[in-house]
C-alpha positions as CSV (number, residue, x, y, z in Angstrom):
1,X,120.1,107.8,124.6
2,X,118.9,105.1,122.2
3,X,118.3,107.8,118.9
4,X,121.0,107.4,116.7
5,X,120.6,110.6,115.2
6,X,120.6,113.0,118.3
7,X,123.7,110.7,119.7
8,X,125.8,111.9,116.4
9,X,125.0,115.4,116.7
10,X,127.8,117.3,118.5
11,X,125.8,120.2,119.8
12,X,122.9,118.0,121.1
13,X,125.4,116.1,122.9
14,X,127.0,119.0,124.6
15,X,123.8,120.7,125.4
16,X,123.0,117.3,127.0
17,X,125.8,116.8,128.8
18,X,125.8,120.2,130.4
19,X,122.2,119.2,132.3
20,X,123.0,115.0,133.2
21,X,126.2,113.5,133.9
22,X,125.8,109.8,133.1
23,X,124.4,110.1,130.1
24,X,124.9,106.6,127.6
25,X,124.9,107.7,123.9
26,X,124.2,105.2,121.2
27,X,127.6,106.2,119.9
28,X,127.7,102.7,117.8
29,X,124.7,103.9,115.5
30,X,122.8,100.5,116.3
31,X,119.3,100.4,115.4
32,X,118.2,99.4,119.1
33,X,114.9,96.9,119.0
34,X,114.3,94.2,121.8
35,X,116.8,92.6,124.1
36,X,119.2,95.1,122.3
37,X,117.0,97.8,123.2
38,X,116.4,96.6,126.4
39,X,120.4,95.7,127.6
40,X,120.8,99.3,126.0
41,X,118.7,101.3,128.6
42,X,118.8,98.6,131.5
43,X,119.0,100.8,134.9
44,X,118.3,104.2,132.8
45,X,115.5,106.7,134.7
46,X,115.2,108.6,130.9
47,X,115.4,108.1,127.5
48,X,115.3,109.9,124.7
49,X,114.4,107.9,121.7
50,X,113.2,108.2,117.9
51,X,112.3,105.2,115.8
52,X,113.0,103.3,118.3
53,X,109.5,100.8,119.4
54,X,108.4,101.0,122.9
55,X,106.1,98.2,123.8
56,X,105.1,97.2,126.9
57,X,107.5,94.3,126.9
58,X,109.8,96.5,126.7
59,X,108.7,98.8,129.6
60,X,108.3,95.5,131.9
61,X,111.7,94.9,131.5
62,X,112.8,98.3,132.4
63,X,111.5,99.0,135.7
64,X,113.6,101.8,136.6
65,X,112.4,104.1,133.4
66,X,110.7,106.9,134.5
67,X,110.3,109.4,131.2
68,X,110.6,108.5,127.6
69,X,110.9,111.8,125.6
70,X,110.4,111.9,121.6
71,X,113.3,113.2,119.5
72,X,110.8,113.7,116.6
73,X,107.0,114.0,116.5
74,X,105.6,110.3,115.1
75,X,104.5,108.9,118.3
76,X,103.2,105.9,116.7
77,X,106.3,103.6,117.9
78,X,105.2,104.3,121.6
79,X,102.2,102.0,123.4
80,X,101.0,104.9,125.0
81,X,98.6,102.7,126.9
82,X,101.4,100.6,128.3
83,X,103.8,103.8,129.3
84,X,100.6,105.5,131.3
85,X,99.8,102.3,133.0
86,X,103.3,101.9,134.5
87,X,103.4,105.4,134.8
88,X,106.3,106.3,132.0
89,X,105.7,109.8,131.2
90,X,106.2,110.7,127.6
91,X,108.2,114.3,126.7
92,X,106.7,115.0,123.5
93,X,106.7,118.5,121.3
94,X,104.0,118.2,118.5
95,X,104.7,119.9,114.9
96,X,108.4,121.0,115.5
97,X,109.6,119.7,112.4
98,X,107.0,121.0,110.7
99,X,108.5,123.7,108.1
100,X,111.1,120.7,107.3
101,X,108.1,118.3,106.5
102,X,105.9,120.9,104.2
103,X,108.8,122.2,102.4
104,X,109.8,118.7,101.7
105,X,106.2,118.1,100.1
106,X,106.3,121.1,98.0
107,X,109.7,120.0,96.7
108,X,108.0,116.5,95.9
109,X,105.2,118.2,94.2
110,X,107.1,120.6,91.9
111,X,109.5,117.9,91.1
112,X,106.7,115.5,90.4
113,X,104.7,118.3,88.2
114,X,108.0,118.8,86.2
115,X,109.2,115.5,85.3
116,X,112.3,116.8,87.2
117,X,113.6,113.4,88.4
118,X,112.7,111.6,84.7
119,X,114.6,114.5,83.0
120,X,117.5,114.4,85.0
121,X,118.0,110.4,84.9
122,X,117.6,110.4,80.8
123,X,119.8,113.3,80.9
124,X,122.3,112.0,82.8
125,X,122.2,108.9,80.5
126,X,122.7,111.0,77.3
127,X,119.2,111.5,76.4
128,X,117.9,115.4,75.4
129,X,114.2,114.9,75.4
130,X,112.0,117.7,76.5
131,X,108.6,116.8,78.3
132,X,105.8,119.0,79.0
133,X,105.1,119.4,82.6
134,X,102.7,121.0,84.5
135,X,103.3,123.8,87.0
136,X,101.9,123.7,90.7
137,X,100.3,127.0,90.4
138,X,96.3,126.8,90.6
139,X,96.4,122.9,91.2
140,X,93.7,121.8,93.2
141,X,95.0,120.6,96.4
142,X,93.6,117.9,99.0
143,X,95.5,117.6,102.4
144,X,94.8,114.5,104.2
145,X,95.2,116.1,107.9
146,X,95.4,119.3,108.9
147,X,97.2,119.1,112.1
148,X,100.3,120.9,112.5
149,X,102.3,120.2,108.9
150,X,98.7,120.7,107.5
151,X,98.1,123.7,108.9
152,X,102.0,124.7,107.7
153,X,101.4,123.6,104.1
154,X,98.3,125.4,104.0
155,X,99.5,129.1,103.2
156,X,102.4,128.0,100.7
157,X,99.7,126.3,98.6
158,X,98.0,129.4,99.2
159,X,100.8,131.7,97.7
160,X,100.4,129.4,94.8
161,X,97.2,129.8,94.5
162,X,95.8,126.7,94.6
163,X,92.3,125.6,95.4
164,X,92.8,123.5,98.7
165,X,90.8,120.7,100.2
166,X,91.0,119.3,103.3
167,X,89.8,116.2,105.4
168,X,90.2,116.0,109.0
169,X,89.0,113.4,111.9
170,X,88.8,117.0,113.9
171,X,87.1,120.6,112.8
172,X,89.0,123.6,112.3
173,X,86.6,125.7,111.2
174,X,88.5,129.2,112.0
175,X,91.5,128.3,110.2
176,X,89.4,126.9,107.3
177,X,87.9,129.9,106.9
178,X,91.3,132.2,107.6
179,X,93.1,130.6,105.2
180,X,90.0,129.9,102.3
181,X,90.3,126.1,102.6
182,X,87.1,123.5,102.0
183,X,86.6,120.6,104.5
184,X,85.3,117.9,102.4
185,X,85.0,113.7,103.2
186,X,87.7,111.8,102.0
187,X,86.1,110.2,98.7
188,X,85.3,114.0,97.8
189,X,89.2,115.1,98.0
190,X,90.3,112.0,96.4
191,X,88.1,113.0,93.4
192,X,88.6,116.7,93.2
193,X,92.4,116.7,93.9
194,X,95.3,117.1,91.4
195,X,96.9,116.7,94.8
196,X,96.9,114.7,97.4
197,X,99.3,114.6,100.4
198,X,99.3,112.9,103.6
199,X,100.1,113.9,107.0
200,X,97.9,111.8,109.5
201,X,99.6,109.5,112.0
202,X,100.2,105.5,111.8
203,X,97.5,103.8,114.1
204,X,94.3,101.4,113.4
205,X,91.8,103.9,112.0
206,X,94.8,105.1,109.1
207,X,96.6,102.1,108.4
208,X,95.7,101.4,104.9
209,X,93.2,104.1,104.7
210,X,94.1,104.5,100.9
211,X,93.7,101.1,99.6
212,X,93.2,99.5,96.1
213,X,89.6,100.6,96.4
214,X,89.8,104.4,97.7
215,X,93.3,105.0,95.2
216,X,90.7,104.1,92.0
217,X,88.4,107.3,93.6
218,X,91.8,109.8,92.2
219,X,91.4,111.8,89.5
220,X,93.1,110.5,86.6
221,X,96.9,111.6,86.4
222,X,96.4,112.7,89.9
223,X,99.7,112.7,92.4
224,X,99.9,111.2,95.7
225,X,102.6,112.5,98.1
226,X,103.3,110.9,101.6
227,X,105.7,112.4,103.9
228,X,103.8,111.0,106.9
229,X,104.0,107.7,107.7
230,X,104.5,104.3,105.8
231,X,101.7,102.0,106.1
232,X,99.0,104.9,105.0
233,X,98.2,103.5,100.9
234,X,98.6,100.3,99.7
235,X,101.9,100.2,98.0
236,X,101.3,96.9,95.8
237,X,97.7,99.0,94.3
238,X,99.7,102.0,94.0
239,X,102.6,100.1,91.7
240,X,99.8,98.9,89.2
241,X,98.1,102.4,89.2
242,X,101.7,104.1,88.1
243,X,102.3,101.4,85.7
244,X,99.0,101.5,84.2
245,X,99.3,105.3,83.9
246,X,96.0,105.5,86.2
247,X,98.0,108.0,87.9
248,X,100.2,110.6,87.1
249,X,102.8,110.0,89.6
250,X,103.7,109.3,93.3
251,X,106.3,110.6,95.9
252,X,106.7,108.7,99.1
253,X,109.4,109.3,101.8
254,X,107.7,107.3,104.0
255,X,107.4,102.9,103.2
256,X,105.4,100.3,105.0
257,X,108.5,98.4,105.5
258,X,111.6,100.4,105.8
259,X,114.2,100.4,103.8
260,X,111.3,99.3,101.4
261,X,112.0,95.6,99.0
262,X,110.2,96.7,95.8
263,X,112.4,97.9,93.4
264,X,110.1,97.8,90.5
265,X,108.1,100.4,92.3
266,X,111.2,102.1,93.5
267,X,112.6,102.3,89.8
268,X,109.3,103.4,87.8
269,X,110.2,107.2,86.1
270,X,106.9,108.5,87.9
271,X,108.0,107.6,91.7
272,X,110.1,109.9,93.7
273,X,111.1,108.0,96.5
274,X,113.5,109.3,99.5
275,X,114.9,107.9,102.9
276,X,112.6,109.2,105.2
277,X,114.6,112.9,105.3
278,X,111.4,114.8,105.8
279,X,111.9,115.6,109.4
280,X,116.0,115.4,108.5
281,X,116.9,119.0,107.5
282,X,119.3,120.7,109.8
283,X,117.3,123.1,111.3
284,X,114.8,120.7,112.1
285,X,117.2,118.0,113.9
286,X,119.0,120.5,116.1
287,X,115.1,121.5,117.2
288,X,113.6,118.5,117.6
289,X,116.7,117.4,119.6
290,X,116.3,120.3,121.9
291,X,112.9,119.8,122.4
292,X,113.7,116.3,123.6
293,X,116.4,117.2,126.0
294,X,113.6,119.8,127.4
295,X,111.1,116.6,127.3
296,X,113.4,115.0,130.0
297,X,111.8,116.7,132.2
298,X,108.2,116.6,131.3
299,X,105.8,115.7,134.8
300,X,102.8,114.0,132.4
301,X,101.7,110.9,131.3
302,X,100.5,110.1,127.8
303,X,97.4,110.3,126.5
304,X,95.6,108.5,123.7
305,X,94.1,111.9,122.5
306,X,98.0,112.6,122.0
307,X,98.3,110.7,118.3
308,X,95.4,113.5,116.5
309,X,98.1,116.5,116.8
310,X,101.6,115.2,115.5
């Protein structure tokens, strides 16, 4: 049981326990990489594990590991590759954090819009000032994947009435048209989008994908939101954008490097920043760790096709 957050949560634990016996909890809270991670889950059939990275050095050294199963739905800490060619099957559950993820995004947006974390730090340091905000309501929006927290942001943008635009790797055309959203290329939502918010996985064809070059394509006094994964926009270009006032503002719950080292970034009043608690809500733990236990006992092996549905 390598994930420190599913070995701290008493129900889990008890639901566990009533389906194995020998069950070894990360009861220490280590964060488990290598030869710790390794000596951890030496002569272990199954693992449940969440942040944890999987490689196939890893794998070679664990022999006896027969399922790896995902207590959360990133799946780009897992060499997919490796587990299918040693035949490690992966218990996986796509999109069940989802509702934690877009209500997270929503709150990043509003508070973004409203100057709401400015106001509150010049408040709390005696300041009265008021500033103008703007409010969500009709903002164009332009979601950056529309798999499964896509798809769940998509009506509550709706019920604010906002235009939305969407890019994708994969068509949708039903649900496009269902919920009155316009597929567009990624240079056309950068430049039509009060909005933009990320929810595409961490691998080689998104890592970076909004760099110096593609951030300049934003509208100016545009937001950018990530909730997804760290490593998606170029954190240095995004700094001199906010500081420049290029850009309206930024939320990020997500860093390239985690817990991130730029506290100039961290400390500008139009950056929101938060420790990766968008999958973190109650609700949303207790499910994702139930849908690991029920992972444990999963009879496939991975797929690359897996990373397009997180």
């Amino acid at each position: 049981m390598a994930s420190r957050s599913f070995s701290r949560h008493s129900i889990l634990r008890a639901e566990l326990l009533q389906r194995y016996s020998k069950v070894r909890f990360n009861d220490e809270g280590l964060a488990l990489a290598g030869e710790a991670l390794i000596d951890f889950a030496h002569g272990r059939r199954k693992m449940i594990t969440a942040l944890e990275h999987i490689d196939d050095e890893v794998l070679a050294a664990l022999p006896e590991l027969e399922v790896i199963s995902k207590h959360g739905v990133g799946i780009d800490m897992l060499d997919l590759q490796a587990m299918a060619r040693r035949g490690v099957r992966l218990g996986w559950t796509a999109g069940v954090n989802r509702r934690s993820v877009s209500e997270l995004t929503i709150a990043f947006m509003i508070a973004l819009l409203r100057h709401v974390p400015q106001t509150s730090r010049e408040v709390s340091e005696g300041a009265w000032k008021n500033h103008q905000g703007r409010q969500l309501t009709q903002r164009t929006v332009g979601i950056v994947g529309c798999g499964n927290i896509g798809k769940d942001l998509t009506p509550i943008l709706r019920a604010f009435g906002c235009t939305l635009l969407a890019h994708d790797i994969l068509e949708f055309p039903e649900f496009y048209s269902a919920h009155q959203v316009e597929p567009v290329g990624l240079d056309e939502l950068l430049q039509r989008s009060d909005i933009v918010t990320l929810h595409v996985p961490l691998d080689d064809s998104t890592r970076n994908m909004l760099g110096g070059e593609r951030l300049a394509c934003m509208k100016p006094g545009a937001l950018l939101i990530n909730t997804a994964r760290g490593g998606l926009a170029d954190e240095a270009a995004l700094k001199a954008m906010l500081l420049n006032g290029r850009l309206g503002g930024a939320a990020f719950d997500v860093f390239a490097t985690e817990p991130p080292e730029d506290l100039e970034l961290l400390r500008l009043p139009n950056f929101l920043a938060t420790p990766h608690i968008g999958g973190s809500s109650e609700e949303a733990v207790l499910a994702m760790g139930r849908a690991a236990i029920r992972g444990l006992d999963v009879n496939r092996l991975p797929t690359a096709d897996l990373r397009n549905h997180s």
